[in-house]
N, CA, C and O atoms as a Tinker XYZ file with bonds, in Angstrom:
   464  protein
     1  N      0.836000   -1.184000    0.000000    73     2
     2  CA     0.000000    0.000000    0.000000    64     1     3
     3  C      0.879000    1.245000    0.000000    63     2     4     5
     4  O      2.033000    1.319000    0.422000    81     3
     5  N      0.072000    2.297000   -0.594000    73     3     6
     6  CA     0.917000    3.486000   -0.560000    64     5     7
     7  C      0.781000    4.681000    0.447000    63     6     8     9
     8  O      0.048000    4.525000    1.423000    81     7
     9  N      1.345000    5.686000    0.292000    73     7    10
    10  CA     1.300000    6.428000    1.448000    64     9    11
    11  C      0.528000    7.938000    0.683000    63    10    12    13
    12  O      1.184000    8.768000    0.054000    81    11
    13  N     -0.999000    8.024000    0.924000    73    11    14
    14  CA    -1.023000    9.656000    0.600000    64    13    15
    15  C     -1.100000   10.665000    1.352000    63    14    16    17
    16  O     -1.538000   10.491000    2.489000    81    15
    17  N     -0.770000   11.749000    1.004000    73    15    18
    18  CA    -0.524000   12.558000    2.048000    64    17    19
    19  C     -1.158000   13.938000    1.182000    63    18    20    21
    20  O     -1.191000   14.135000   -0.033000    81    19
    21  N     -1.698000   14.895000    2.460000    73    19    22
    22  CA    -2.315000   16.249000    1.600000    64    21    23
    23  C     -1.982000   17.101000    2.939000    63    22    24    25
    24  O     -1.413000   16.716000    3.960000    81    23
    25  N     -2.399000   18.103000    2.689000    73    23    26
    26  CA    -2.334000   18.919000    4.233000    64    25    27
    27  C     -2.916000   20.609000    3.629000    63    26    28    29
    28  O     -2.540000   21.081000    2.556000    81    27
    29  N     -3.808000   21.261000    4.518000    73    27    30
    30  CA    -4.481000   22.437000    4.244000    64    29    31
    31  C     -4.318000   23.301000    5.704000    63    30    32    33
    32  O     -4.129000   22.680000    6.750000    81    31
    33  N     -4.399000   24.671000    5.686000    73    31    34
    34  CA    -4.752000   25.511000    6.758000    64    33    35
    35  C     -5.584000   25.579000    7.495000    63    34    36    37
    36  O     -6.507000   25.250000    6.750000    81    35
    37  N     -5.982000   25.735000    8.325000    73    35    38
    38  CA    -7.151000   26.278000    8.856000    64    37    39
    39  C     -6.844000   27.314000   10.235000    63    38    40    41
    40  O     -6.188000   26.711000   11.083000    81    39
    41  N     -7.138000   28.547000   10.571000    73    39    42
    42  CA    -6.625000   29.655000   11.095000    64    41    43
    43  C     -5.105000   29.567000   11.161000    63    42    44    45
    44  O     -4.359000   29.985000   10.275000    81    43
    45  N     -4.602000   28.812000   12.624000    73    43    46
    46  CA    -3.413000   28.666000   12.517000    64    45    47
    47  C     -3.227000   27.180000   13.220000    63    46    48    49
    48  O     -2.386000   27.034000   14.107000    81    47
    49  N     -4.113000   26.014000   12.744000    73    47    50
    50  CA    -3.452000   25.014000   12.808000    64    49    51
    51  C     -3.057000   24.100000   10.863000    63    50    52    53
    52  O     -3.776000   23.974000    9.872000    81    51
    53  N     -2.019000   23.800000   11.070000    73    51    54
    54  CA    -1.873000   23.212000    9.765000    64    53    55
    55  C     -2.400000   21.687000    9.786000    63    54    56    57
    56  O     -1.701000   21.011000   10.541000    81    55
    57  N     -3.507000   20.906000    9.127000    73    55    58
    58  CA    -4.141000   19.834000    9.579000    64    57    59
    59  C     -3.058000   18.979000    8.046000    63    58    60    61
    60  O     -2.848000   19.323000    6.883000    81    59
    61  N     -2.638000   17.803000    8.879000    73    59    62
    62  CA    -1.978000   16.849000    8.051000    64    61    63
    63  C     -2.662000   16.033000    7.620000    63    62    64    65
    64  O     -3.026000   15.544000    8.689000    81    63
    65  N     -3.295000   15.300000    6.670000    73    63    66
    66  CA    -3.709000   14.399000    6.153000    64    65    67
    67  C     -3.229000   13.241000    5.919000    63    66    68    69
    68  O     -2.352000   13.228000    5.055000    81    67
    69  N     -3.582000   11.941000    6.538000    73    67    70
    70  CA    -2.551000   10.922000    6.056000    64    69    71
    71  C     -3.745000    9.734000    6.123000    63    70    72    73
    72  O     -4.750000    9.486000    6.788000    81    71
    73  N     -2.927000    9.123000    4.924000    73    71    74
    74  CA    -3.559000    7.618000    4.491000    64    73    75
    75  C     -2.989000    6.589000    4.288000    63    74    76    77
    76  O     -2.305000    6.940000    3.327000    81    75
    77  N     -2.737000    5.558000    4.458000    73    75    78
    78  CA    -2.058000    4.172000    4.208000    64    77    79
    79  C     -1.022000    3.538000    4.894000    63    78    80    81
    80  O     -1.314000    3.098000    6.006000    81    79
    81  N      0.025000    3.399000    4.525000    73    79    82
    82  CA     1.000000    2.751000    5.975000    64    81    83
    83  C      2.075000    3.790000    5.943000    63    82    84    85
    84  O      2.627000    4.317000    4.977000    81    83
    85  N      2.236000    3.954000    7.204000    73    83    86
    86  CA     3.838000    4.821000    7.432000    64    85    87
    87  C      4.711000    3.688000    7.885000    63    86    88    89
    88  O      4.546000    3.282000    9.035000    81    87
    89  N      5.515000    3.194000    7.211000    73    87    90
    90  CA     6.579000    2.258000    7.114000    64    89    91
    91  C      8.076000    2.486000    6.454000    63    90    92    93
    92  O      8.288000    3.465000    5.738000    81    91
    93  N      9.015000    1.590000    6.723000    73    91    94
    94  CA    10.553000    2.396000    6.448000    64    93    95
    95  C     10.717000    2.864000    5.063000    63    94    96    97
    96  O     11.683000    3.518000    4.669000    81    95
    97  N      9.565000    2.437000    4.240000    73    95    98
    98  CA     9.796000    2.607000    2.696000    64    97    99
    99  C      9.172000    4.073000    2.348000    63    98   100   101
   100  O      9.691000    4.756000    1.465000    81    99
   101  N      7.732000    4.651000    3.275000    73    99   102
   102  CA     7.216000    5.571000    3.047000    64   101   103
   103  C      7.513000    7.013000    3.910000    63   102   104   105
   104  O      7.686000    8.172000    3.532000    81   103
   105  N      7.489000    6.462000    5.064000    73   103   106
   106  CA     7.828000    7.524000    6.080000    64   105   107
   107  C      8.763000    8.968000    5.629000    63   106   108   109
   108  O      8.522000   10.160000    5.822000    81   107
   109  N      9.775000    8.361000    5.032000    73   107   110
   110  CA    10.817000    9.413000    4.591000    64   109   111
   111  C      9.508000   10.777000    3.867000    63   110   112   113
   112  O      9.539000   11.920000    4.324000    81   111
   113  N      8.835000   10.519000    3.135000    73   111   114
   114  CA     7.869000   11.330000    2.511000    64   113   115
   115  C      7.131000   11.918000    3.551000    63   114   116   117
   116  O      7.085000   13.142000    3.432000    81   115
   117  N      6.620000   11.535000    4.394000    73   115   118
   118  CA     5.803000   11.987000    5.646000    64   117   119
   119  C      6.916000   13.087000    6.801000    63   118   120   121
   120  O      6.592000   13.931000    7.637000    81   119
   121  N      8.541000   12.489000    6.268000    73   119   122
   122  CA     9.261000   13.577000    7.104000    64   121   123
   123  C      9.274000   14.699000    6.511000    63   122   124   125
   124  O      9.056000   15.824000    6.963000    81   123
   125  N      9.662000   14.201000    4.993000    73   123   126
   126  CA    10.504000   15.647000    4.372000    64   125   127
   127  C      8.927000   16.921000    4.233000    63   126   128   129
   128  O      9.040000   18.134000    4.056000    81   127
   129  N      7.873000   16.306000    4.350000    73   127   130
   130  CA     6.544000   17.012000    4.232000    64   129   131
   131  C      6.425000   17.579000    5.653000    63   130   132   133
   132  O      5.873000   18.676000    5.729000    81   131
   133  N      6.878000   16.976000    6.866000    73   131   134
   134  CA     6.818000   17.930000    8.049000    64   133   135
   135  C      7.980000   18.705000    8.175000    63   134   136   137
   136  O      8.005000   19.853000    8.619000    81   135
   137  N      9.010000   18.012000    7.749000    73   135   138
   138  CA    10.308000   19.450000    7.747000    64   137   139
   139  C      9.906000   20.553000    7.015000    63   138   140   141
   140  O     10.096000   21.658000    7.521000    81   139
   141  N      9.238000   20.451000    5.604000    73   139   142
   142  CA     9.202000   21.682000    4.373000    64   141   143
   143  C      8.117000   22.307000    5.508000    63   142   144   145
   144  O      8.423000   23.499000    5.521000    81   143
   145  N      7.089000   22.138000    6.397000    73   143   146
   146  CA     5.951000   22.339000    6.747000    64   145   147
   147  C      5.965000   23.821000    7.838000    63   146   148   149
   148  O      5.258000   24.805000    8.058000    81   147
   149  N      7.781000   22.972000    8.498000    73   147   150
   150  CA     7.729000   23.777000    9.930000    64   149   151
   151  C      8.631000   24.335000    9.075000    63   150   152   153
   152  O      8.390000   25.387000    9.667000    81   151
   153  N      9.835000   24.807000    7.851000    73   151   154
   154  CA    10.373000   25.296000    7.271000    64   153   155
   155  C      9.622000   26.750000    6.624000    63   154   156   157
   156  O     10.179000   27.838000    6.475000    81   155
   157  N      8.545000   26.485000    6.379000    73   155   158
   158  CA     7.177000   27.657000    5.514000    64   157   159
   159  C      6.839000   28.267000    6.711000    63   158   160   161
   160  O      6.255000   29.343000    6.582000    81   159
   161  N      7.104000   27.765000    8.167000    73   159   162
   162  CA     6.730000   28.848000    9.348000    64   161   163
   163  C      5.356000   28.200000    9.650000    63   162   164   165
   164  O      4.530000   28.989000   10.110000    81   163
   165  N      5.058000   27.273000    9.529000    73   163   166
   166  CA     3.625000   26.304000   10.573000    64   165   167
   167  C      4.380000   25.692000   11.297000    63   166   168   169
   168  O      5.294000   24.943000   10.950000    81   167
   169  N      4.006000   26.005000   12.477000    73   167   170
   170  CA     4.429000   25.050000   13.959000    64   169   171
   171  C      3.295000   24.718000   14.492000    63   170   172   173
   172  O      3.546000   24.036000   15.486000    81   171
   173  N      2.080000   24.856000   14.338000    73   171   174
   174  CA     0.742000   23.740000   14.599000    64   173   175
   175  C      0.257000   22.636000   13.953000    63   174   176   177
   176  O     -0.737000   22.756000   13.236000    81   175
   177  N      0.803000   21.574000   14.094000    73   175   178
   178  CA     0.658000   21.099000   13.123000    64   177   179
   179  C     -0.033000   19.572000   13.795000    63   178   180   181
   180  O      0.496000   18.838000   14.630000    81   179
   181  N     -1.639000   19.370000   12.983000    73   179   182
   182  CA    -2.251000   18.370000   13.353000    64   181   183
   183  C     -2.421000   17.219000   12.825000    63   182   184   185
   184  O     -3.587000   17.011000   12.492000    81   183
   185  N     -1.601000   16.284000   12.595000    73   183   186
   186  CA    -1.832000   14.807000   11.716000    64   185   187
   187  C     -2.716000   13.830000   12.024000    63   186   188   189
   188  O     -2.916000   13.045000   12.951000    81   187
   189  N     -3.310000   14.179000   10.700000    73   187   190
   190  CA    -4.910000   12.579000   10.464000    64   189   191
   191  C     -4.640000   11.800000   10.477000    63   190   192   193
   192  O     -4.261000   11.322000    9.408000    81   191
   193  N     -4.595000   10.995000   11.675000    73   191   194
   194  CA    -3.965000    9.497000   11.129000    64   193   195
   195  C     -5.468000    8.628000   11.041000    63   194   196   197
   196  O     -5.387000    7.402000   11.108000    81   195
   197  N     -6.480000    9.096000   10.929000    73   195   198
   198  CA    -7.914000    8.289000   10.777000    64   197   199
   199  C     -7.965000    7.106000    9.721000    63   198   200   201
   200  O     -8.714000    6.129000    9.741000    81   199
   201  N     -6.719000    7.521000    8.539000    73   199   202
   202  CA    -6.738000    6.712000    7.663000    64   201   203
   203  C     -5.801000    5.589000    7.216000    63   202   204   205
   204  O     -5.956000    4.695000    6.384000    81   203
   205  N     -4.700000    5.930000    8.084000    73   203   206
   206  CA    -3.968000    4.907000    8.245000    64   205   207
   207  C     -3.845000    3.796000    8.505000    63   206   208   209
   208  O     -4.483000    3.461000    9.503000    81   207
   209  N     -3.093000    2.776000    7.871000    73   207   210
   210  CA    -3.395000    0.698000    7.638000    64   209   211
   211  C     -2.138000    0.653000    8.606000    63   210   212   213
   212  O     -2.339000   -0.248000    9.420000    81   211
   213  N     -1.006000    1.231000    8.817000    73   211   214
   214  CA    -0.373000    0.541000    9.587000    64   213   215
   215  C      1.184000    1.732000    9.415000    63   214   216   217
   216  O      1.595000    2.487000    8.534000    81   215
   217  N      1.645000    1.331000   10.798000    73   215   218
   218  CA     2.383000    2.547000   11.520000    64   217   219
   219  C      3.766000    1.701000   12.437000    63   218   220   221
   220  O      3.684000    1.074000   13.493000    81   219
   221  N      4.895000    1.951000   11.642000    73   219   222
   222  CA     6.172000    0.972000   12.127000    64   221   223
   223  C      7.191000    2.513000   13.273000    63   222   224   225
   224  O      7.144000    3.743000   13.245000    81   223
   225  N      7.991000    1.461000   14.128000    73   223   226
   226  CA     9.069000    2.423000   14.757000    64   225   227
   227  C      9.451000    3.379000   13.815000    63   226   228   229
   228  O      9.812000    4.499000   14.178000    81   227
   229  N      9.404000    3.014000   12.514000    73   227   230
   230  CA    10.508000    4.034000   11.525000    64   229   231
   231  C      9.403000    5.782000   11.380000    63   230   232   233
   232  O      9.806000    6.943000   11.454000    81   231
   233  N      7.929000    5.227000   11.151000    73   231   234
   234  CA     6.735000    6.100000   11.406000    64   233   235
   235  C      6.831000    6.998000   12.919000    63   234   236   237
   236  O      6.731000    8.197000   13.179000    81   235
   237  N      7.047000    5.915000   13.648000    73   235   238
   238  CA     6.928000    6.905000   15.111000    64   237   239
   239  C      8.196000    7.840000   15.275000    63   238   240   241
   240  O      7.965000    8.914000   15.830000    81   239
   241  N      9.513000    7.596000   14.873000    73   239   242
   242  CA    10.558000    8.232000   14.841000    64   241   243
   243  C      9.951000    9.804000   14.005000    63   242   244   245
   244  O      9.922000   10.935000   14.488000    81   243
   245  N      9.550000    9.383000   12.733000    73   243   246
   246  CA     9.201000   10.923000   12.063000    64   245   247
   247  C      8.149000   11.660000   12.736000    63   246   248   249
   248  O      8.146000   12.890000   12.779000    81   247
   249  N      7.100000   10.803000   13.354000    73   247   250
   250  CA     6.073000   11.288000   14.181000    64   249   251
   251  C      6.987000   12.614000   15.239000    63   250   252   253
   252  O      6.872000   13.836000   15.155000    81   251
   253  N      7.973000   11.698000   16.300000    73   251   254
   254  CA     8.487000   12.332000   17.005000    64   253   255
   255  C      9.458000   13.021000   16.786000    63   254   256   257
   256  O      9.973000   13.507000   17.792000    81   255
   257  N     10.039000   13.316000   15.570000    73   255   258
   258  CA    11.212000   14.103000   14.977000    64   257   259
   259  C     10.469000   15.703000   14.756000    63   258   260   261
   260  O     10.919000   16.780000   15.147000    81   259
   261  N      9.315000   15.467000   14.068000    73   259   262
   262  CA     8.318000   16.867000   13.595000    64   261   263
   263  C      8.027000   17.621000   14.839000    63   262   264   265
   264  O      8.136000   18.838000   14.992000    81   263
   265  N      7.599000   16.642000   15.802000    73   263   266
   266  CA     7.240000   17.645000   17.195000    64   265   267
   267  C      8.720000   18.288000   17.959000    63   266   268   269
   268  O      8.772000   19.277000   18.691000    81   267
   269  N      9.665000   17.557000   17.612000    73   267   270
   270  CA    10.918000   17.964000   18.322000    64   269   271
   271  C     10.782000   19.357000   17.067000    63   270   272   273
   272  O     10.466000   20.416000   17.608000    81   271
   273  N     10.925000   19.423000   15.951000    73   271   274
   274  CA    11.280000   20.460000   15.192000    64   273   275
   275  C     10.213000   21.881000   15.722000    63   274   276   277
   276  O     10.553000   23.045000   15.932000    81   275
   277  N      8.805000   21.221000   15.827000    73   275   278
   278  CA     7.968000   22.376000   15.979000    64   277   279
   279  C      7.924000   23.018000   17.520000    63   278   280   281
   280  O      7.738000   24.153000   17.960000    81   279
   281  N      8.195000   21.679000   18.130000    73   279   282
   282  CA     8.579000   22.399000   20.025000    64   281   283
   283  C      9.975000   22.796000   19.879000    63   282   284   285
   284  O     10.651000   22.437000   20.843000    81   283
   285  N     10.444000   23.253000   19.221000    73   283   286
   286  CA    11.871000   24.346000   18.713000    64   285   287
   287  C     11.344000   25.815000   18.672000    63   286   288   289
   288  O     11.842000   26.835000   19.149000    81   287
   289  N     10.028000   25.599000   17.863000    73   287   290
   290  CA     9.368000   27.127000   18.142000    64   289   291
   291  C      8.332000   27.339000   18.489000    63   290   292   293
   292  O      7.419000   27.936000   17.918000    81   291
   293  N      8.400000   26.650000   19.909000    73   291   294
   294  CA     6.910000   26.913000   20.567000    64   293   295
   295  C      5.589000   26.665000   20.060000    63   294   296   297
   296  O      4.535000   27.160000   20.462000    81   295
   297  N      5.791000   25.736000   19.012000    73   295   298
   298  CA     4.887000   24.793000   18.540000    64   297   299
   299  C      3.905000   23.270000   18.757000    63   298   300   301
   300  O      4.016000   22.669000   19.825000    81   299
   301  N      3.066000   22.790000   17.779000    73   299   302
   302  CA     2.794000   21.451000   18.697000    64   301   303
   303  C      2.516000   20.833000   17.204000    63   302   304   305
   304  O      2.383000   21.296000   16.071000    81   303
   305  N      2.502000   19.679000   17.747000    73   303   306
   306  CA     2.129000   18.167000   16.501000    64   305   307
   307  C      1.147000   17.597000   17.770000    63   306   308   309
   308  O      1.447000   17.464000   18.956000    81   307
   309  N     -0.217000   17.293000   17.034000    73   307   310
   310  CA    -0.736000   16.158000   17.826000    64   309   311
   311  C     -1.674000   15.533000   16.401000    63   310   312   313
   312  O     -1.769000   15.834000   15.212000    81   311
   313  N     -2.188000   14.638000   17.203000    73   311   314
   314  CA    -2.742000   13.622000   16.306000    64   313   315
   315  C     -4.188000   13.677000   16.420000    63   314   316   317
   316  O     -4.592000   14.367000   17.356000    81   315
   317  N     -5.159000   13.060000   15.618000    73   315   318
   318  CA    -6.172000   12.229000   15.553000    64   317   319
   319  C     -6.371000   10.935000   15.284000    63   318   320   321
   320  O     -6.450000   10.737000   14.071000    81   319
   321  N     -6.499000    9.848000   16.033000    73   319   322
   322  CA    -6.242000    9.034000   15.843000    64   321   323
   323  C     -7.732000    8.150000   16.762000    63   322   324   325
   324  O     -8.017000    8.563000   17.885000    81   323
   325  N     -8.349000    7.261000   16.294000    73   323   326
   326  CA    -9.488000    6.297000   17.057000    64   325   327
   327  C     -9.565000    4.951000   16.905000    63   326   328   329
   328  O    -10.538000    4.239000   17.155000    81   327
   329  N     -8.128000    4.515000   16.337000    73   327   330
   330  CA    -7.835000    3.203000   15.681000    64   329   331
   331  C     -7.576000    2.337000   16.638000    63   330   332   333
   332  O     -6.362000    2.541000   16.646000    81   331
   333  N     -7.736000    1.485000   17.506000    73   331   334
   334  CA    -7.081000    0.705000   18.440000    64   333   335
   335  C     -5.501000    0.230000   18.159000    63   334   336   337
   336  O     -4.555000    0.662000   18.817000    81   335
   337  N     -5.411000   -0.497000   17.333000    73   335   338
   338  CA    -4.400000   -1.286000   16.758000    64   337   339
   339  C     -2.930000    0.225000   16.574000    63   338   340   341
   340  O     -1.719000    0.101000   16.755000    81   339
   341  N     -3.595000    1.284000   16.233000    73   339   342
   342  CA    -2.215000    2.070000   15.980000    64   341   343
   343  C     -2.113000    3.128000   17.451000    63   342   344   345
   344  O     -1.044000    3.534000   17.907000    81   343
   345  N     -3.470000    3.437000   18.026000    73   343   346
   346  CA    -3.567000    3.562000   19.235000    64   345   347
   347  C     -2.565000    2.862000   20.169000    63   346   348   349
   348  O     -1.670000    3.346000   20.861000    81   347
   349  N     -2.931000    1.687000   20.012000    73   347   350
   350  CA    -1.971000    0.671000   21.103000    64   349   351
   351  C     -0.749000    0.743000   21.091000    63   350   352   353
   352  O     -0.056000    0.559000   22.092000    81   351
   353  N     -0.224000    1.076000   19.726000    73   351   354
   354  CA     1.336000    1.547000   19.623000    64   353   355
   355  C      1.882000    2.690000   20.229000    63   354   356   357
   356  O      3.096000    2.885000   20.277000    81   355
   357  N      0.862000    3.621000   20.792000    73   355   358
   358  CA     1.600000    4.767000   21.016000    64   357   359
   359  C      1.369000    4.899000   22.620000    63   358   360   361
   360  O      1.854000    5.715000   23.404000    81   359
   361  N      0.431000    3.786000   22.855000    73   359   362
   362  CA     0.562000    3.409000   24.701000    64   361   363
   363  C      1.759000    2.848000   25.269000    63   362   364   365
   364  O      2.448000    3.182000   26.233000    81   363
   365  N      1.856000    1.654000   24.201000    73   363   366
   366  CA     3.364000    0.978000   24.612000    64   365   367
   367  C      4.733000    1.250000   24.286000    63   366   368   369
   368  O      5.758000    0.569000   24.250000    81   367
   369  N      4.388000    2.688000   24.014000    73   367   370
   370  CA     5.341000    2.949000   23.751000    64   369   371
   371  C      6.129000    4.028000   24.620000    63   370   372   373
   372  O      7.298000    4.325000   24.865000    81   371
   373  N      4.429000    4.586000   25.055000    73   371   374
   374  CA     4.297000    5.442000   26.186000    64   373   375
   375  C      4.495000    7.253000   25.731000    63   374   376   377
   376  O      4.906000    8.130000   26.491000    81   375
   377  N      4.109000    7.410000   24.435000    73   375   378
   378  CA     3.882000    8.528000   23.467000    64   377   379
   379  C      2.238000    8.926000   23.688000    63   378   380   381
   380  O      1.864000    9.959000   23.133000    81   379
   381  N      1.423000    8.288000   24.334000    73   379   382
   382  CA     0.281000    9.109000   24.284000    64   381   383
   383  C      0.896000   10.350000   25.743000    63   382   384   385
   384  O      0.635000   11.542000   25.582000    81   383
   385  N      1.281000   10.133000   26.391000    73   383   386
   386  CA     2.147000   10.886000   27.086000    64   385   387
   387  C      2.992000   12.618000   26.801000    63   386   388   389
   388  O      3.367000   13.510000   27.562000    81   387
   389  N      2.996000   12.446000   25.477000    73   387   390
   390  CA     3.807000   13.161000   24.479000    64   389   391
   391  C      3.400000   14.100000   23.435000    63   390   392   393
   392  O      3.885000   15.204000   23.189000    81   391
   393  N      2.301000   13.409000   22.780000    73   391   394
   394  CA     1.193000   13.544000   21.996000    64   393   395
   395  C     -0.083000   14.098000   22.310000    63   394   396   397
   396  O     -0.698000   13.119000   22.734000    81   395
   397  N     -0.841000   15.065000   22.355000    73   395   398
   398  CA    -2.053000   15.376000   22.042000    64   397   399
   399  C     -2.635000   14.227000   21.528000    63   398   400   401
   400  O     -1.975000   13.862000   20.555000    81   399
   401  N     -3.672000   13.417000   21.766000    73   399   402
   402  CA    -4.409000   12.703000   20.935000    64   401   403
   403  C     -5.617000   12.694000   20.920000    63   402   404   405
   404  O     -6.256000   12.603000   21.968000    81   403
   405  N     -6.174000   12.784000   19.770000    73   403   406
   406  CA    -8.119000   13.707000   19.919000    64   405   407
   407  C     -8.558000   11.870000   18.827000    63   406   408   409
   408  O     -7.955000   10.977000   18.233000    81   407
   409  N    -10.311000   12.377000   19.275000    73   407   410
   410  CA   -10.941000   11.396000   18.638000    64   409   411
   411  C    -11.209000   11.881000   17.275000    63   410   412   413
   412  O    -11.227000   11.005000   16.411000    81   411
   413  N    -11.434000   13.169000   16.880000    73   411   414
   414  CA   -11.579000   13.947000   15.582000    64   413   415
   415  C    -10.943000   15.339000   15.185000    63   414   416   417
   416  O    -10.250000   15.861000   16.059000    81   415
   417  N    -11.027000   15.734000   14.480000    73   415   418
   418  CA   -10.221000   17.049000   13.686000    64   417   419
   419  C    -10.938000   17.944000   14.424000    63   418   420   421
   420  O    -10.327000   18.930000   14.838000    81   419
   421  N    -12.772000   17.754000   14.834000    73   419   422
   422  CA   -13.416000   18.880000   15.038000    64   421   423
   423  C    -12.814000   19.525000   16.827000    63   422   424   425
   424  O    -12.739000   20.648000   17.324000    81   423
   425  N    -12.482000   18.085000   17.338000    73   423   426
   426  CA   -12.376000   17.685000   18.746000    64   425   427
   427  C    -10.551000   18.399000   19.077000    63   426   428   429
   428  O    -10.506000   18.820000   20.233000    81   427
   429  N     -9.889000   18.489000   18.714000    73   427   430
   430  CA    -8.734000   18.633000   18.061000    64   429   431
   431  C     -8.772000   20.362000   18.104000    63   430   432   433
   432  O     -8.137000   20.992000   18.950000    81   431
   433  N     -9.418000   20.858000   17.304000    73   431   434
   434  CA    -9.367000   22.118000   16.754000    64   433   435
   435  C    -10.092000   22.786000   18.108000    63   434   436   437
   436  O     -9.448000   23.649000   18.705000    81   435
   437  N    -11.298000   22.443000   18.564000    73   435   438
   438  CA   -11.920000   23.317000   19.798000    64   437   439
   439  C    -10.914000   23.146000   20.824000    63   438   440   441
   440  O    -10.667000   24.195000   21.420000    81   439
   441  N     -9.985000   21.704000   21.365000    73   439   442
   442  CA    -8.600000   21.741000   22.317000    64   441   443
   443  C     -7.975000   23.236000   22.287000    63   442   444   445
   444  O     -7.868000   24.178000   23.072000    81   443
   445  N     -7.578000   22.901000   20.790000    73   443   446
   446  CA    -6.630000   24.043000   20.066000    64   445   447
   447  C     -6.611000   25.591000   20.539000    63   446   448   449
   448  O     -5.886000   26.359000   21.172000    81   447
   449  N     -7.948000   25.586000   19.792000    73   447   450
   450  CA    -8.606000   27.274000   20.039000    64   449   451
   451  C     -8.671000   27.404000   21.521000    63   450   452   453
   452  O     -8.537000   28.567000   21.900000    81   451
   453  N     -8.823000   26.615000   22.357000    73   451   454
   454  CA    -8.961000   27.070000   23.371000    64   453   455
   455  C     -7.919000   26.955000   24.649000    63   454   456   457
   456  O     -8.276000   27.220000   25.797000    81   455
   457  N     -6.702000   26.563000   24.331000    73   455   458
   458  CA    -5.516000   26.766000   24.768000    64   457   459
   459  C     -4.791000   27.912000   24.127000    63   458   460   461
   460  O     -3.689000   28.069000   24.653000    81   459
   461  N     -5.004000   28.628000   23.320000    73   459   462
   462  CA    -4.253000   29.594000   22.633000    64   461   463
   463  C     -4.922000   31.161000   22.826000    63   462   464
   464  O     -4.388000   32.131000   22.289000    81   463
């Protein structure tokens, strides 16, 4: 499977879009798209993972590489995520800890607005 990826504005969170597996073959695309991201001056930055089939260490490394870049400038990365199976990865791993994690974009965005 492949990896698509889109991403749009909305006030000032940048919402990431993602679909298919983040694995050692795809991930690299999912980094260089959060480096160019926090590079253009977005440091809010919210990734969909609603659509995602499957999510390896090499995925969680870029996961946690983007938030190190955007908590550089007082920024955040969190997720949406309601999947059990990729959920469970980020318990045992002990990243929900780390992570913002919302049940939806809408759920996500009212957090947002209302910490800022």
């Amino acid at each position: 499977m492949d990896l698509k990826l889109d991403h749009h504005s909305e006030d000032r969170l940048t919402i990431v879009e993602v679909e298919g597996e983040i694995d050692v073959y795809t991930a690299p695309r999912l980094r260089e798209l959060l480096i160019d991201l926090v590079n253009k001056g977005n440091f809010h930055l919210l990734v969909n993972m609603e659509k995602v089939d499957f999510l390896d260490s090499t995925g969680l490394g870029v996961l946690v590489g983007g938030l190190k870049r955007v908590r550089a400038h007082d920024g955040s990365l969190e997720l949406v995520c309601t999947q059990e199976r990729i959920l469970k990865i980020f318990r045992i791993t002990g990243l929900t800890k780390v992570f913002g994690i919302y049940a939806s974009v809408e759920e996500a965005k009212e957090a947002h607005g209302s910490d800022k």
